[in-house]
VEXDREN-2710 file (C-alpha; in Angstrom, 1 decimal):
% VEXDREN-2710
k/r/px/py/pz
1/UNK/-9.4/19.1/-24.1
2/UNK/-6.9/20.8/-26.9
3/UNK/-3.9/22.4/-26.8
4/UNK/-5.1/25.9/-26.6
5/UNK/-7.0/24.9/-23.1
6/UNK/-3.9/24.7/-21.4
7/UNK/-1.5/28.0/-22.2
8/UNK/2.5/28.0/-22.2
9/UNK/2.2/23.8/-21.7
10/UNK/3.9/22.3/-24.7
11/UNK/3.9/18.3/-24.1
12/UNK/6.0/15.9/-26.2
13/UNK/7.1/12.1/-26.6
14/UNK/11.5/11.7/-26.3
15/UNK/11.9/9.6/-29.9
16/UNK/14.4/7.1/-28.1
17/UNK/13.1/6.6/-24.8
18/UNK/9.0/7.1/-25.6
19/UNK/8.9/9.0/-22.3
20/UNK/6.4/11.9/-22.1
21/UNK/7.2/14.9/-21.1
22/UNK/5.3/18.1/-20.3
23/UNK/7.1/21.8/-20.4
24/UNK/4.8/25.6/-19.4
25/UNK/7.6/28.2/-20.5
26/UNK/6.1/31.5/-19.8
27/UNK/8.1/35.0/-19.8
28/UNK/11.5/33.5/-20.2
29/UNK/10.7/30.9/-17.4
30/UNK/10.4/27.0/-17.8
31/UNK/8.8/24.9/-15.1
32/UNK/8.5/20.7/-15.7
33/UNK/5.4/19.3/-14.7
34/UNK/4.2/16.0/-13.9
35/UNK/4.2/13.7/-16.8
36/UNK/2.7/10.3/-15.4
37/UNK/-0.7/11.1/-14.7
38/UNK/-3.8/12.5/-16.7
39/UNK/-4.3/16.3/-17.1
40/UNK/-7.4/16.5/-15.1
41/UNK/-5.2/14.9/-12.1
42/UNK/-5.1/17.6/-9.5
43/UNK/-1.5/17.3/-8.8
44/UNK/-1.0/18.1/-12.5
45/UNK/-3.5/20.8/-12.6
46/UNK/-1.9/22.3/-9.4
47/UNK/1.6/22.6/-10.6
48/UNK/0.4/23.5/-14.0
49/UNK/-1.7/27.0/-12.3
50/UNK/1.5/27.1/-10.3
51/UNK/3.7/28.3/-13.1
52/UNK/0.9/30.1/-14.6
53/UNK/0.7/32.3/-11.9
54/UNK/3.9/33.3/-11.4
55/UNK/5.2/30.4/-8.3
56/UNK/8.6/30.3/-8.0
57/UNK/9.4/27.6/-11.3
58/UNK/12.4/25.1/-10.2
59/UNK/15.0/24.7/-13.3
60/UNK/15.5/21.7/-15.2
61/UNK/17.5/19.3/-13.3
62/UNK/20.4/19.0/-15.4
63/UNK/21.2/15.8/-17.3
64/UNK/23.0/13.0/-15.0
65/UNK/21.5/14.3/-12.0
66/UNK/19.2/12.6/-9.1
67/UNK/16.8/14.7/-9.7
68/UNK/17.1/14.0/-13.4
69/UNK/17.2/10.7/-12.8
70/UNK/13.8/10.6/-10.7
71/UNK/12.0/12.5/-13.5
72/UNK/12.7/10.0/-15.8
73/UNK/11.7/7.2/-13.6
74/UNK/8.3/8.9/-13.1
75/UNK/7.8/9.3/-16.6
76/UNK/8.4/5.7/-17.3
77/UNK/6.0/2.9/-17.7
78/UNK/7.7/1.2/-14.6
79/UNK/6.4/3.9/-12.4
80/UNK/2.9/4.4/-13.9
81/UNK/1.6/1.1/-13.9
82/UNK/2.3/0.9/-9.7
83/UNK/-0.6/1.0/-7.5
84/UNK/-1.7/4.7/-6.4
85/UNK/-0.5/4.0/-2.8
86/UNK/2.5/2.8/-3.7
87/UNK/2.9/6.1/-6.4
88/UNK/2.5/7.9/-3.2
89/UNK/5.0/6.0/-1.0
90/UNK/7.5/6.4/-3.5
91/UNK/7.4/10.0/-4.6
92/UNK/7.6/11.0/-0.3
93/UNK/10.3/8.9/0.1
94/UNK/11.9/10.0/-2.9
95/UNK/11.0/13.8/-2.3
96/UNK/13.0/13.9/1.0
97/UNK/15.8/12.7/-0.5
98/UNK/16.1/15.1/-3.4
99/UNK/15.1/17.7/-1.0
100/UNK/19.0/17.5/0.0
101/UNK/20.6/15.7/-2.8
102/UNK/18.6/16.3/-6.0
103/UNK/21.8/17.2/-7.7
104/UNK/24.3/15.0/-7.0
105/UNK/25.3/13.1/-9.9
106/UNK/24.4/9.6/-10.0
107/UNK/27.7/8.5/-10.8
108/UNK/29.1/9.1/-8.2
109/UNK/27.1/7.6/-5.8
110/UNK/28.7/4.9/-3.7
111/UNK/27.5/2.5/-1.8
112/UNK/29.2/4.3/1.7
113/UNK/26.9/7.5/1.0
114/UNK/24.1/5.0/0.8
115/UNK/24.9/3.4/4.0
116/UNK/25.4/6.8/5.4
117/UNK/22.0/8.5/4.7
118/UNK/20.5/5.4/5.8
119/UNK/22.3/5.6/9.2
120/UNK/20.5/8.9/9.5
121/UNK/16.5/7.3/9.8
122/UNK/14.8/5.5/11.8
123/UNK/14.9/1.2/11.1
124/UNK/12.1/1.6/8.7
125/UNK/12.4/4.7/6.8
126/UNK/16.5/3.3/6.1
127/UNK/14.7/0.3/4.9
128/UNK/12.4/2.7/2.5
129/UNK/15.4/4.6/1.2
130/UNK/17.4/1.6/1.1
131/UNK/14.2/0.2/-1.5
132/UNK/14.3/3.6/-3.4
133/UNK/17.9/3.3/-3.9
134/UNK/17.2/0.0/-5.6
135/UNK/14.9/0.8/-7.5
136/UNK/16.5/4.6/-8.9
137/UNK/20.1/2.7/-9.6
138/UNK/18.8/-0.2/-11.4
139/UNK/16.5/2.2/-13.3
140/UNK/19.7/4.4/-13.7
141/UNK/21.8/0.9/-15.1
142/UNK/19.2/0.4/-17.5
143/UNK/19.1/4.1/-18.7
144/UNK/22.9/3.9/-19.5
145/UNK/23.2/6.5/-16.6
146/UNK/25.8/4.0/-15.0
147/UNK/27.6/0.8/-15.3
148/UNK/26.6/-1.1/-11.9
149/UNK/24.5/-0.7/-9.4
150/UNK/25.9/0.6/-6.1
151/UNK/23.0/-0.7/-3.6
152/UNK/24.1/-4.6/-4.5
153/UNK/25.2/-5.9/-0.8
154/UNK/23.6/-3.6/1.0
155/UNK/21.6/-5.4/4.1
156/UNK/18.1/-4.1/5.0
157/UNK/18.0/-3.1/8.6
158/UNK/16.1/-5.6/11.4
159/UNK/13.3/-4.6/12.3
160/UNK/11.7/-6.0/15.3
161/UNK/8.5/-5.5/15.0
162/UNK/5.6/-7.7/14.0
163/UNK/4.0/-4.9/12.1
164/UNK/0.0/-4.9/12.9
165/UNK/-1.4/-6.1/15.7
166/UNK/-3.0/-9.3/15.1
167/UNK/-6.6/-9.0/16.7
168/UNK/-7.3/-11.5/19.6
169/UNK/-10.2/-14.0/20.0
170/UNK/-11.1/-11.6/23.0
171/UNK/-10.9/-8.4/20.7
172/UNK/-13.0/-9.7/18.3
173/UNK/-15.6/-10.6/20.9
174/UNK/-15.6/-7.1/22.6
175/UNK/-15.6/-5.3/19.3
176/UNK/-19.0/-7.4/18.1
177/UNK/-20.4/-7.3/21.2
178/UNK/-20.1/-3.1/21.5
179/UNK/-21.7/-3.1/17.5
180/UNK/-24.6/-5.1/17.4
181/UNK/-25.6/-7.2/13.9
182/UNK/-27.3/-4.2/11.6
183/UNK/-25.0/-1.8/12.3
184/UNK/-22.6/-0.2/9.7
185/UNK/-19.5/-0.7/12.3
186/UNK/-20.6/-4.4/12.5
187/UNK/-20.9/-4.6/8.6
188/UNK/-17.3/-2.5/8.0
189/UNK/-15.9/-5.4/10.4
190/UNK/-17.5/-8.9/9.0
191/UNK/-16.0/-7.1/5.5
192/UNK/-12.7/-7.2/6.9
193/UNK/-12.9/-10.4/9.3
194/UNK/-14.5/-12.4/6.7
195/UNK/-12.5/-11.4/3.2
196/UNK/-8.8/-11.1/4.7
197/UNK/-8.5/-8.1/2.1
198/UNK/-6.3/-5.2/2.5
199/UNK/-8.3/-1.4/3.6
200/UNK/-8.0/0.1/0.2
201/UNK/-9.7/-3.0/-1.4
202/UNK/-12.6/-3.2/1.2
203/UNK/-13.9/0.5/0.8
204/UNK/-13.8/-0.1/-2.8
205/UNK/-16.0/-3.1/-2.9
206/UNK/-19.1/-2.9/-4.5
207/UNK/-22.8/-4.6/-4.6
208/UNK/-22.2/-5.4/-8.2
209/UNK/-19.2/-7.5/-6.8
210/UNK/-21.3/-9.5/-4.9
211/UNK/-21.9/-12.9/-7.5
212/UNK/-24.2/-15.5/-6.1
213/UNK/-22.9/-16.7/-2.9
214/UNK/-19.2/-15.0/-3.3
215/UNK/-17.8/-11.7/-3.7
216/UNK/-15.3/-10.5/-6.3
217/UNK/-11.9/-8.6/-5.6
218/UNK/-9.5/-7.0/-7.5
219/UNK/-7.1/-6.1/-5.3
220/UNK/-5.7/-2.4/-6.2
221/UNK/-1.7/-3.5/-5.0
222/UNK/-1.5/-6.7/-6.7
223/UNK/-3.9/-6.6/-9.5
224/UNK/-5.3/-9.8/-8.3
225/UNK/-8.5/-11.1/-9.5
226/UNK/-10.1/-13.0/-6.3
227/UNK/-13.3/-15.1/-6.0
228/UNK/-14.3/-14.9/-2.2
229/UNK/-17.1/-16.9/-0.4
230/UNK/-19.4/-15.1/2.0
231/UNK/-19.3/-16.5/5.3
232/UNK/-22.4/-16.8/7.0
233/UNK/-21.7/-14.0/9.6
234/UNK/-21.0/-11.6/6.5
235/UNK/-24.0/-12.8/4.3
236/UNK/-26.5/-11.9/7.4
237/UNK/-24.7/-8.4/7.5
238/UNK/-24.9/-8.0/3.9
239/UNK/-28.5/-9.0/3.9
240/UNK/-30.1/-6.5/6.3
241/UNK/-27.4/-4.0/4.9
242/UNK/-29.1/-0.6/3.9
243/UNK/-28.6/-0.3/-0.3
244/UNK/-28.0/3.6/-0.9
245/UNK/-24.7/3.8/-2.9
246/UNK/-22.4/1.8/-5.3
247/UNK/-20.1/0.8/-2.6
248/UNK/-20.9/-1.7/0.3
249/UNK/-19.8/1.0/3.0
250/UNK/-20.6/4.3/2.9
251/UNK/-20.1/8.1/4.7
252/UNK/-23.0/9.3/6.6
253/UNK/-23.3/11.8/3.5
254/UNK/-24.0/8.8/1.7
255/UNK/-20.5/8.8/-0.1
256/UNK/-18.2/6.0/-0.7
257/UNK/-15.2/6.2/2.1
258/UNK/-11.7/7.5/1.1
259/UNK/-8.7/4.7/2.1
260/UNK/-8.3/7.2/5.3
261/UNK/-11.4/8.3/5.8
262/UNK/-12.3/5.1/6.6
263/UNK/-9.5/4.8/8.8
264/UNK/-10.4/7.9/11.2
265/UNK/-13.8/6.2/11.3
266/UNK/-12.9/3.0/12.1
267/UNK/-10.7/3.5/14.5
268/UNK/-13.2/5.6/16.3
269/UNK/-15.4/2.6/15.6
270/UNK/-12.4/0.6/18.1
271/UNK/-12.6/3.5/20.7
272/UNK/-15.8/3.1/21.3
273/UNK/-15.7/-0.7/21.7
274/UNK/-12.4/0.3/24.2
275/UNK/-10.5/-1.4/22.1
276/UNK/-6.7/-0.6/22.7
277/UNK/-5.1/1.6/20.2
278/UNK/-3.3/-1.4/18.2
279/UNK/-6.3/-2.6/17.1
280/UNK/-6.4/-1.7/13.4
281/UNK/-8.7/-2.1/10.5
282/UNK/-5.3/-4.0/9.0
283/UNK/-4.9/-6.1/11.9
284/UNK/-8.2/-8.0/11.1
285/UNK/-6.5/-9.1/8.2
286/UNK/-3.9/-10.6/10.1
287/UNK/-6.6/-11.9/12.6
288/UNK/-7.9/-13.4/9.8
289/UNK/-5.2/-15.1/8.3
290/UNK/-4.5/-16.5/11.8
291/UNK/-7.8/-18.2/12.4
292/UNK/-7.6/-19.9/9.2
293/UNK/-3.6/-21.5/9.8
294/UNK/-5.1/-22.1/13.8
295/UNK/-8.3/-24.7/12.1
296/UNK/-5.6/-26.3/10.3
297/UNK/-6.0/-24.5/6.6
298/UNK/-2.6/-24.7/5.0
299/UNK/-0.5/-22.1/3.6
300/UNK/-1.7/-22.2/-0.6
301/UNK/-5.0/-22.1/0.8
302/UNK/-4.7/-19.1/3.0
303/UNK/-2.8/-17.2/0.2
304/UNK/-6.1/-18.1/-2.1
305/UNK/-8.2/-16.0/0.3
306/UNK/-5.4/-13.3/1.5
307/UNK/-4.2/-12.7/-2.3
308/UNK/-0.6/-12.9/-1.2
309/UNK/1.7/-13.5/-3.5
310/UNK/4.4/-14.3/-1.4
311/UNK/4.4/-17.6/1.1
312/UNK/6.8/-16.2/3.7
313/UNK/3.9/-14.0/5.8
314/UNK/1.4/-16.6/5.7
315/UNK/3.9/-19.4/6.7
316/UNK/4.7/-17.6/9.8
317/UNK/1.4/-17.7/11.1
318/UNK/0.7/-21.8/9.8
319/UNK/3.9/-22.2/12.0
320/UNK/2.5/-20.4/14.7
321/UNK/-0.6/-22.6/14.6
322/UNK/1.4/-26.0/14.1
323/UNK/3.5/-25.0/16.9
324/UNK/0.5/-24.7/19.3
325/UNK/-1.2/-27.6/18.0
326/UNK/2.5/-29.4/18.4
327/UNK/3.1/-28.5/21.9
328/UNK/-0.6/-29.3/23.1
329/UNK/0.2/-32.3/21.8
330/UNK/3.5/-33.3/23.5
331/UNK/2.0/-31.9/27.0
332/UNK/-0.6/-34.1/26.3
333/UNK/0.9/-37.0/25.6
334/UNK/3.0/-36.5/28.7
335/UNK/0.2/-36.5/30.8
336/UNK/-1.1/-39.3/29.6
337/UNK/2.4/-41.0/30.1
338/UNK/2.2/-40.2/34.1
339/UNK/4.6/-37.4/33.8
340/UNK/7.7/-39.1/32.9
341/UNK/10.3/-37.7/30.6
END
C-alpha cells in the first residue's frame, strides 16, 4: 500500500530515538495515531477513518507529559515485541489512568501520589497500576524524562487469593463422564488436561504441530518452544478427532476459536457437566500441574511441560504434594507405633 492510499497520514522515524511515528493533519487539525502495529490493524485503521471523518482529534500531548510519556513507550521496541494479550492488558490499565492524569508531568510524580491512586482500586487492579508505574518510570529514567524512579519501595498489595481454581479428581471425573470420548468438549479438555498450556496456546494449536508421538508449542506469552508428549487419553481423542480445519478445535462454522470464544464455549461445556462456576478452562492447567507434583514429578520437570519460566508457582504445588505425602507418612508411622507420641 503507498502513501497516497492513506490521505492526510504523514508517518516518519525520530533520528535519535528510531521511534515511529504516524501524524493525519487535515483542515488545520492534527490527530496521532497508533504507531506499534501494522496499517491493516483495525485499531489503526479505526483511528485513522476517525480523523478522516471529522471525530473529535485529541492534541498532541505536550512534551514531558504522561500521556507523552505512554506514546513513546508504545512506540518503542519494548512494547511491540510483548505478547498481544499482554499489549491489551497494558494499554486498559494504562488508558484509565491517563483518562484522569494524562497530563501531569512526570516529574513530578511522587511516590505518595502513587500510593494514593493505588489506595483507590481494588487489591488487584492497585497491583496492575502499581506494575504500569514500573514499567512507565523506568521507561521514563531511560528516556532522560527523569533522574530516579519514584515506584522503588513501593510494596504490591496481598492478595489472598489462589487465583484459578484448581480442578478436583471429582471434577475431572464428572466433567468426562457428562462428554463422552469423540466428542469436541471431550477433545477441548484432554488438550488442556494433557499439555498443561495456557488458553490462548491451545486454540492455536494445530495438526501440523502434531510430530510423531508429541505435539509442538510455542507459547504466545513466553515465546517458548515446547516438545509435548501425547498422553494416551489425548492420542485416542486426537485419533477419532474430525480433520476439517488447520486448528485442532474448531467453531461449529468450522472456524478456528478466538481466545474468548472459546471461553464462552467452554464454560458452557462446564454448565452442562454441572460443574460449579470456578471451574475454568485455566484451572485444568493448574489441575494439571497438580497431578504431576502429587505422583512425585519434581519441580524442573513440571516447568518442562507447563513452560514456566519461573519456579515459585510450580514449587507451591510440589510442596503441597510433599506435604500430603509427608503427613500420610507420619500418621502412618504412628499407627504402626501403637499410637504413642
Amino acid at each position: 500500500m503507498t502513501r497516497n492510499d492513506w490521505p492526510y497520514l504523514s508517518e516518519w522515524t525520530d533520528k535519535r530515538s528510531g521511534k515511529i511515528f504516524r501524524r493525519v493533519r487535515k483542515a488545520g487539525r492534527v490527530a496521532y495515531l497508533p504507531a506499534d502495529c501494522p496499517k491493516s490493524d483495525k485499531r489503526f485503521t479505526d483511528a485513522y477513518h476517525a480523523a478522516i471523518n471529522g471525530a473529535e482529534i485529541a492534541p498532541k500531548p505536550f512534551r514531558g507529559s504522561l500521556d507523552d510519556l505512554a506514546h513513546r513507550y508504545y512506540a518503542s521496541a519494548e512494547f511491540r515485541s510483548l505478547a498481544p494479550g499482554t499489549v491489551k492488558g497494558y494499554r486498559f490499565t494504562l488508558g484509565k489512568l491517563l483518562k484522569d492524569h494524562g497530563d501531569k508531568p512526570v516529574k513530578a510524580i511522587e511516590r505518595q501520589h502513587i500510593r494514593a491512586l493505588m489506595n483507590r482500586e481494588t487489591a488487584d487492579g492497585a497491583n496492575k497500576l502499581l506494575k504500569m508505574f514500573r514499567i512507565l518510570m523506568a521507561f521514563a529514567v531511560e528516556e532522560g524524562v527523569r533522574s530516579d524512579n519514584p515506584t522503588l519501595g513501593l510494596k504490591r498489595v496481598k492478595v489472598h487469593s489462589d487465583g484459578f481454581h484448581s480442578w478436583t479428581d471429582a471434577e475431572i471425573l464428572q466433567f468426562r463422564e457428562r462428554h463422552a470420548s469423540g466428542t469436541k468438549e471431550r477433545l477441548a479438555f484432554e488438550l488442556f488436561y494433557n499439555t498443561a498450556q495456557r488458553r490462548g496456546d491451545v486454540v492455536r494449536m494445530g495438526w501440523s504441530d502434531i510430530e510423531g508421538e508429541a505435539i509442538r508449542v510455542r507459547q504466545a506469552k513466553t515465546g517458548a518452544l515446547l516438545w509435548i508428549p501425547l498422553h494416551p487419553d489425548l492420542r485416542r481423542e486426537l485419533e477419532i478427532a474430525d480433520r476439517f480445519g488447520v486448528t485442532l478445535l474448531l467453531t461449529k462454522f468450522r472456524k478456528p476459536f478466538s481466545k474468548f470464544g472459546f471461553g464462552a464455549w467452554f464454560r458452557r461445556a462446564c454448565d452442562q457437566a454441572d460443574l460449579p462456576k470456578h471451574c475454568a478452562a485455566h484451572g485444568l492447567r493448574k489441575a494439571a500441574a497438580r497431578t504431576l507434583a502429587e505422583v512425585g514429578c519434581t519441580t524442573e520437570e513440571i516447568k518442562a511441560l507447563t513452560g514456566h519460566s519461573s519456579s515459585a508457582e510450580v514449587d507451591r504445588y510440589v510442596k503441597a504434594a510433599n506435604q500430603r505425602k509427608l503427613a500420610g507418612a507420619a500418621i502412618l508411622r504412628l499407627e504402626r507405633n501403637g499410637g504413642k507420641t
